[in-house]
C-alpha positions as CSV (number, residue, x, y, z in Angstrom):
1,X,90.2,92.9,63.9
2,X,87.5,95.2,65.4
3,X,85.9,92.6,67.6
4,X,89.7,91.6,69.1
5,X,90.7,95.1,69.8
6,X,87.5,95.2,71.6
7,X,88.5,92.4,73.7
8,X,91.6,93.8,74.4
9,X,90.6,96.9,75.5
10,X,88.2,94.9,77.6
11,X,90.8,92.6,79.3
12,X,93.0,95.8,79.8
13,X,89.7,97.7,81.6
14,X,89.1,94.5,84.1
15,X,93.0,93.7,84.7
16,X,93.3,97.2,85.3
17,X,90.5,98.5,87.1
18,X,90.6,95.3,89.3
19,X,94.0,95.9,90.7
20,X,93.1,99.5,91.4
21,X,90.0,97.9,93.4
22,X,92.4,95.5,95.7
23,X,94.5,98.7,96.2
24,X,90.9,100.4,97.6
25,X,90.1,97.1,99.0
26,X,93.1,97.0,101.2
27,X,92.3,100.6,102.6
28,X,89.0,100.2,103.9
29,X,88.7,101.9,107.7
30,X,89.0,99.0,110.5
31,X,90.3,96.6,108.8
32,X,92.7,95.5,110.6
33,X,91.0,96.0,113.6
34,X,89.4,92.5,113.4
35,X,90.0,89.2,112.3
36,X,86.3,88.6,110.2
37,X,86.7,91.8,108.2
38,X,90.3,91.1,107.5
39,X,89.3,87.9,106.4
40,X,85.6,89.0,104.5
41,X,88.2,92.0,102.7
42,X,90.8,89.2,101.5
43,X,87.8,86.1,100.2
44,X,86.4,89.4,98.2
45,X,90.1,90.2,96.8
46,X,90.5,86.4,96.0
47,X,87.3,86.2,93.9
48,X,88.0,89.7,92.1
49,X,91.5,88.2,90.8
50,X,89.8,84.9,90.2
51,X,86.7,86.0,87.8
52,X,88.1,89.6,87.0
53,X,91.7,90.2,87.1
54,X,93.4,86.6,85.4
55,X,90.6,86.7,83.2
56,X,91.6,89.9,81.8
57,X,94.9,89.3,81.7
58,X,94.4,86.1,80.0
59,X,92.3,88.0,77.6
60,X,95.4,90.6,77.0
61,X,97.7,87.7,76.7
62,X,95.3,86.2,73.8
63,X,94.0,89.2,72.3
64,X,97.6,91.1,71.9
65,X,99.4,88.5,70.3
66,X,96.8,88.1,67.7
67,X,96.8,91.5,66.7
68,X,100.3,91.6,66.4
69,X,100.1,88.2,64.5
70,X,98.0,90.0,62.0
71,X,99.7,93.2,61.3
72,X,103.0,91.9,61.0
73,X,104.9,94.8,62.3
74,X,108.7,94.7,62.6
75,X,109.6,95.4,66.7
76,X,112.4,96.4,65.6
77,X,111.4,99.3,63.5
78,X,107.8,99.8,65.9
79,X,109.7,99.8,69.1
80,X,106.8,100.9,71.3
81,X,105.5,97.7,70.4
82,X,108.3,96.4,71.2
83,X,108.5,98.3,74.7
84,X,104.6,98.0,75.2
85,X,105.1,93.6,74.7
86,X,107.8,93.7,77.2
87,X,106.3,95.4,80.1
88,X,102.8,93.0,79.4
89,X,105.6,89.9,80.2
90,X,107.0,91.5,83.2
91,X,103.4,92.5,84.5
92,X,102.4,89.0,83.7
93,X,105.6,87.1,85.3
94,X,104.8,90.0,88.6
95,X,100.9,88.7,88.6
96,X,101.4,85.0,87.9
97,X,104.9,84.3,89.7
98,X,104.0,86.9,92.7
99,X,101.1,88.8,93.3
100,X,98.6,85.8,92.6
101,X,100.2,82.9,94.6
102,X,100.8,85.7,97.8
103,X,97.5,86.9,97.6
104,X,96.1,83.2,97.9
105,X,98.6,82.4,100.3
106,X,97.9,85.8,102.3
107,X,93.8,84.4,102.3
108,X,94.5,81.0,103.2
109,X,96.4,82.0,106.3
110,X,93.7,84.6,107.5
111,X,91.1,82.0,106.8
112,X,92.9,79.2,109.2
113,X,93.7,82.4,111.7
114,X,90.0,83.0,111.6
115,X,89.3,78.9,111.8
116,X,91.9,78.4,114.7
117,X,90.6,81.5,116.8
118,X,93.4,83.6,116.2
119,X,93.6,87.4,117.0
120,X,93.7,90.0,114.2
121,X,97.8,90.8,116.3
122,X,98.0,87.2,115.3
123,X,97.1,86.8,112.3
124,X,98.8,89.9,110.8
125,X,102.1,88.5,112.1
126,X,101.2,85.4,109.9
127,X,100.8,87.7,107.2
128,X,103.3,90.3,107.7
129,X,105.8,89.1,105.0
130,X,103.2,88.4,102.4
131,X,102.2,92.3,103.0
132,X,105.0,93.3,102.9
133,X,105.7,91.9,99.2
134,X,102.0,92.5,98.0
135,X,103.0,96.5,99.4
136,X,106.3,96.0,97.1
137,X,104.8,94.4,94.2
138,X,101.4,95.5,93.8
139,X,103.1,99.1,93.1
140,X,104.8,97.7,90.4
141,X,102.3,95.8,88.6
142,X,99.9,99.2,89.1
143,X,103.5,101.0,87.2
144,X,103.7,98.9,84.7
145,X,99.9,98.8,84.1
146,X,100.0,102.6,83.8
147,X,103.1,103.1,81.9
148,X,102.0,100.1,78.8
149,X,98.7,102.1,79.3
150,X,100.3,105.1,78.6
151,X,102.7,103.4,75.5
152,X,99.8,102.0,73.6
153,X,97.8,105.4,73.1
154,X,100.6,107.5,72.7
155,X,103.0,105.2,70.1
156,X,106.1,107.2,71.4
157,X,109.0,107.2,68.3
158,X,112.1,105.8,70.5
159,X,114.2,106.8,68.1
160,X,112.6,105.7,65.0
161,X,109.2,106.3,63.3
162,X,106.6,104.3,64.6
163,X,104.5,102.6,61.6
164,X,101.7,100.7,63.5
């Protein structure tokens, strides 16, 4: 059980820590002052969620429900379990459903802005409504991250006495 705690605690650390580095990614000074930054910015955000952030989550999605395979706890008397399982579905439904598709959505149409000689005033009218849901979004996954974070080390009661 060691070894898959261990890889669950990984997959947390590069889901996590790789959606904090798009956030810092997206902040960088001048970048949307030109259209090859904007574009060099977004390639380097697509291959982070690519070989970091789905692998982690994959890893979470395998790694959690084996441990809870193996200790056999009732949700319904560990309800921060139960609280911690539903926030990892709505952070996966938010990365798989949203965040992932508009981020390669978001690259693809800086990359043929770039391609077609567009200005960066161009291209970020391309790209304004994907911005505008990766700026609604991204918050939320970052939340939810935080907060299932937070529910797994401290095993908060809810009522009832937590036995895992």
């Amino acid at each position: 059980m060691g070894y898959i705690k261990f890889f669950h605690v990984l997959g947390a650390i590069m889901f996590f820590g790789s959606v904090l580095d798009h956030v810092a990614s997206s902040q960088i000074p001048g970048l949307l002052e030109g259209e090859h930054t904007l574009l060099v910015v977004r390639q380097y955000i697509g291959v982070s969620a690519d070989y970091v952030t789905m692998p982690g989550l994959v890893l979470l999605l395998i790694t959690g429900p084996i441990m809870v395979i193996a200790r056999r706890p009732s949700i319904l008397k560990v309800r921060w379990l139960g609280v911690h399982m539903l926030i990892a579905v709505l952070i996966t439904l938010n990365v798989v459903l949203i965040m992932y598709p508009v981020g390669q959505a978001f690259l693809d149409i800086v990359a043929q802005g770039v391609a077609d000689g567009l200005s960066i005033d161009q291209i970020l009218v391309l790209v304004k409504d994907l911005a505008d849901q990766e700026a609604t979004f991204g918050p939320l996954s970052v939340l939810c991250s935080v907060l299932t974070i937070f529910i797994a080390v401290i095993k908060p009661r809810f009522g009832r006495a937590a036995e895992a």
